[in-house]
N, C-alpha and C positions, 0 to 999 in steps of 0.2 A: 504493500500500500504506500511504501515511500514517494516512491517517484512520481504516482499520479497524484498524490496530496501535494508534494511539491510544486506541479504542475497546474492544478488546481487554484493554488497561494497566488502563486504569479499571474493567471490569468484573471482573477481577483483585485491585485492590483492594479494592472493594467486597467479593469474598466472601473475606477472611482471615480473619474470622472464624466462619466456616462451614467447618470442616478438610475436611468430605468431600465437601460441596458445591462448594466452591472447587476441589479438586483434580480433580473431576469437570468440570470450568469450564475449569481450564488446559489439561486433555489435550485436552478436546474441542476446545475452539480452536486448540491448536495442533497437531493434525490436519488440520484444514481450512487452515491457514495455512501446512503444509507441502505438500500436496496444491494448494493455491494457487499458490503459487513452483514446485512441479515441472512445472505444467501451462505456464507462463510460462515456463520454462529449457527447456522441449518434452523432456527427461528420462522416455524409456519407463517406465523402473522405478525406485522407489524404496524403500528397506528402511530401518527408523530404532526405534531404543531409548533411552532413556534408564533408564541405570542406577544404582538406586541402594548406600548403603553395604553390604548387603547381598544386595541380588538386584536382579532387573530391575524397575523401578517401572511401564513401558510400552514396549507394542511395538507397532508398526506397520507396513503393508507397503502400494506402491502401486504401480497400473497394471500393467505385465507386462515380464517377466523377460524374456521371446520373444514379440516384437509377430507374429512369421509364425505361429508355432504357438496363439495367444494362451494362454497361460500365464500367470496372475497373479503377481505376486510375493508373495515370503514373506519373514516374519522369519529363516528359517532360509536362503533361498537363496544357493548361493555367489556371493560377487562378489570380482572382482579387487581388492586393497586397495591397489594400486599404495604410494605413499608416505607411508601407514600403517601398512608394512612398519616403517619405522623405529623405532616404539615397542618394537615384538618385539626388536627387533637390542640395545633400547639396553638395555631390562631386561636380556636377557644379560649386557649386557657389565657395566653394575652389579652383576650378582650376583656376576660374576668379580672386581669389585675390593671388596666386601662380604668374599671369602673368602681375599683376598691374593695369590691366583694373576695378576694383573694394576693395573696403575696407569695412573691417568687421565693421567696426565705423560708417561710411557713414551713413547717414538718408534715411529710404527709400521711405520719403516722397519727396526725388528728385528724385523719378522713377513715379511718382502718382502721381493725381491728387487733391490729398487728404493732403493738407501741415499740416494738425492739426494732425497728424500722426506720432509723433516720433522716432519711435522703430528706431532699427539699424538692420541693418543684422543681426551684430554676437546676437541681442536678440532676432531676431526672431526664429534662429537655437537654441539657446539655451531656448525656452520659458523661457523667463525671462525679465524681463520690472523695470523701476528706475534708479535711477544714478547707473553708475559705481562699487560706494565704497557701494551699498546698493540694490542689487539686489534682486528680489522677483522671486520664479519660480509659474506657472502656467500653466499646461501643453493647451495650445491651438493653435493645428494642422492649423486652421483655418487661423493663421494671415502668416502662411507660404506663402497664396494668393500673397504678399506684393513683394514677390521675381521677381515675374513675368516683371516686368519691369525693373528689377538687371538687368538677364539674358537674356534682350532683349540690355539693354546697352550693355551688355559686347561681347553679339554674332552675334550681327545685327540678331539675327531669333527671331520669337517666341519661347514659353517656349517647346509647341510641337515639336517643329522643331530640337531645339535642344537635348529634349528627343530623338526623332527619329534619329538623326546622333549617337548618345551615342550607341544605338540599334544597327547598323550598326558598329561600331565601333571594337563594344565589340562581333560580330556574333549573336546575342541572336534573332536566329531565330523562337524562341514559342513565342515572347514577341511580342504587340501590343500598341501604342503609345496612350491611352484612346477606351473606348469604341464602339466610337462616331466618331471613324477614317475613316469609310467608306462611311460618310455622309458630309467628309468636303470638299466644293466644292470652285472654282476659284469664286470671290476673297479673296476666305479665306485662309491664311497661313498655310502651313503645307498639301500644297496636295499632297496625293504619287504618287507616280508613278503605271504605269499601273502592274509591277510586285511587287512592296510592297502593292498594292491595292491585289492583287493576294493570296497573304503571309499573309498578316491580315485578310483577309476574312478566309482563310483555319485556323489559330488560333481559332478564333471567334468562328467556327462551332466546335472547340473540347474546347470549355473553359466549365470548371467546373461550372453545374447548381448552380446554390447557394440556399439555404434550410434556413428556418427556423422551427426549431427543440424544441418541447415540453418538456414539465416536464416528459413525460413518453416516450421521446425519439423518439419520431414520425415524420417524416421529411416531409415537405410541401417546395416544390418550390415557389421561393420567387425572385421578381426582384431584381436584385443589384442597390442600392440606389445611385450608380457612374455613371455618365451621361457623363462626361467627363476627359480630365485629368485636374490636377492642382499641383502645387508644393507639396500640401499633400497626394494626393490620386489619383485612376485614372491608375495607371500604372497596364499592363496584362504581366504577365509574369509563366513560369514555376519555377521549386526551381532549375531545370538543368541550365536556363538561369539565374537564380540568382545568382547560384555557381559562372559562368564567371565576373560577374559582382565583386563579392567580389576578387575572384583572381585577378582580372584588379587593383580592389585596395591596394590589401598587397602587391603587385607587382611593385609599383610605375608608374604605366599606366596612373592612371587618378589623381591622385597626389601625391608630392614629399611625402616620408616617414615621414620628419619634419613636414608636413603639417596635416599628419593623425593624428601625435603624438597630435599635438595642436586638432584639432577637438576630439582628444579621452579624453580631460583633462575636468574636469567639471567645473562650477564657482565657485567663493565663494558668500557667502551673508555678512553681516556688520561685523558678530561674527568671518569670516574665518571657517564657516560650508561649508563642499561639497555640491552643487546642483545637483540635481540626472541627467542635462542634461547636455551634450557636445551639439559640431555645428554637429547636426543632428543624436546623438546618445543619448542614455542613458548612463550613466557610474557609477559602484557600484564598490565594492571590494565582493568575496567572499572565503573565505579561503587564504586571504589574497594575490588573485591576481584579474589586472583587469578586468571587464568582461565588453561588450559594448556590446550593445543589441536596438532592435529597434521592436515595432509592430504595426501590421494594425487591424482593427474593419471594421468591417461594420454591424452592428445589424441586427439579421435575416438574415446575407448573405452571409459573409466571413471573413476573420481573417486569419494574418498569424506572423511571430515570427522568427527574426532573430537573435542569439545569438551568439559574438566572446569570445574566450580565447585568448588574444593577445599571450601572455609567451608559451603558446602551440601550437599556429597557426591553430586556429579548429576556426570553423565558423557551426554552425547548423540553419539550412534555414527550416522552417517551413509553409506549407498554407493549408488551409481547404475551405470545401465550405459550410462551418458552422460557425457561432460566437463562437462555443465552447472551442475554442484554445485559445485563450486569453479575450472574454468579463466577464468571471467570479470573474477574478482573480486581479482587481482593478490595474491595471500596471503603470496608468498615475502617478500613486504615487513616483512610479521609483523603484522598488522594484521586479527584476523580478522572485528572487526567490517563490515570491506567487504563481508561475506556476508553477504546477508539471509536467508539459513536458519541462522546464528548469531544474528547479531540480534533474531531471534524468543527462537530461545530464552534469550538473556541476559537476553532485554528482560521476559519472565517470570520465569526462575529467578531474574538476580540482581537481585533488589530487596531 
């Protein structure tokens, strides 16, 4: 892939002086250079937009959602966001300390049952655990569980409940509130109504088969390992409904701009070293601007890859219904240029 991405760069520069011919330039190339890498990750389907301060600037969709039934994929089609769940979870909880009903300090062993449980909010958003002045990171999605009863303080609902009103909110009508939504019955929280029961079922029936995919690129249908939702995972959404989602937030919809600023700033550890996570992102530098980025795993099932250019206002929203978009590429490290479907796009956008 070197040489045509170098190829690529140069052709790039070449037309910045041509606004609509150049942009015509970058999508198309970087079309065929995701469609490239998908075919090489052996990744049935793949859905991908890039968003801008405003609306969507491109959208794109590849191969098939259901390789048995051949069904192509769409910008709208559902896919499991597995741990791109976390961006939803953390906006929440930012809104909630935006409105004073919650603090990032707070122990969220006064939500739980569980008092020998330390962490604070702001550690579990930033996987990170220790005092203050000596912070360790650790990426583990897992203890994100913890929040559940934040976000029950702060909203009188359940965590479903209030996923589902965000849904509604923000229009994101391909999105479904966990998998498991049509089975949640009185007196359980979070029952829909007879026409969101209506609406998630019609999802459901077009969500992206998820595959697990061999060494010689052979795809075998595979259950999605998400039973339900939860602050780390669990959310069904499209990359068209993800777009809304992200413009709601550069937007100051779902929280105030100073409030993004602070979620997008990473911690330090003792030495005054940057820690690769913000409250519910990753944060890196790459050519010396910042890049915040988030992704989902689900082994053998699905994967997807959200990437901002804050200084440029681009946002590239990623999902497969394969592991091959992000399980190779060791991400938890916080490093997301190890992906070469980020890489493309940085190596475009940020220059």
């Amino acid at each position: 892939m070197r040489r045509p991405l170098f190829a690529l760069t140069i052709a790039v520069s070449l037309s910045v002086s041509v606004p609509a011919a150049a942009q015509d330039l970058v999508y198309g190339r970087f079309r065929d250079y995701l469609e490239a890498l998908r075919v090489q990750a052996g990744i049935p389907g793949l859905a991908a937009v890039v968003v801008g301060n405003t609306d969507i600037a491109w959208e794109q969709a590849f191969g098939r959602q259901d390789i048995e039934q051949s069904i192509a994929t769409r910008p709208d089609t559902p896919f499991s966001l597995d741990g791109l769940t976390q961006v939803f979870s953390a906006s929440i909880v930012l809104r909630c300390v935006e409105e004073g009903r919650l603090s990032l300090d707070v122990p969220l062993s006064q939500f739980t049952k569980n008092p020998a449980d330390t962490a604070t909010i702001r550690q579990v958003l930033t996987h990170t655990s220790g005092p203050p002045n000596n912070l360790t990171y650790a990426y583990r999605p897992e203890r994100l569980d913890l929040l559940k009863g934040a976000v029950r303080a702060c909203t009188d609902n359940s965590f479903r409940e209030t996923v589902a009103n965000l849904l509604e909110q923000l229009a994101m009508v391909d999105s479904v509130p966990g998998p498991d939504i049509l089975t949640v019955v009185p007196p359980a929280e979070g029952v829909p109504t007879p026409a969101e029961s209506s609406r998630y079922a019609q999802n459901l029936q077009r969500l992206a088969v998820t595959y697990a995919v061999d060494t010689q690129r052979r795809a075998t249908p595979s259950p999605d390992p998400a039973t339900t939702i939860a602050p780390a995972n669990g959310l069904i959404s499209s990359v068209r409904d993800t777009a809304e989602f992200y413009l709601a937030l550069r937007n100051g919809i779902l929280v105030r701009p100073e409030t993004l600023a602070l979620a997008w700033q990473p911690p330090l550890d003792a030495n005054g070293q940057r820690l690769p996570h913000g409250l519910g992102w990753f944060v890196q530098s790459y050519n010396g601007m910042p890049v915040v980025w988030q992704f989902g795993l689900a082994e053998n099932a699905s994967s997807s890859l959200a990437v901002t250019i804050p200084s440029r206002g681009l946002t590239l929203i990623l999902a497969a219904n394969s592991d091959g978009l992000t399980r190779p590429f060791q991400l938890p490290s916080g490093d997301v240029t190890a992906s070469p479907f980020a890489r493309v796009f940085l190596s475009l956008f940020a220059r």
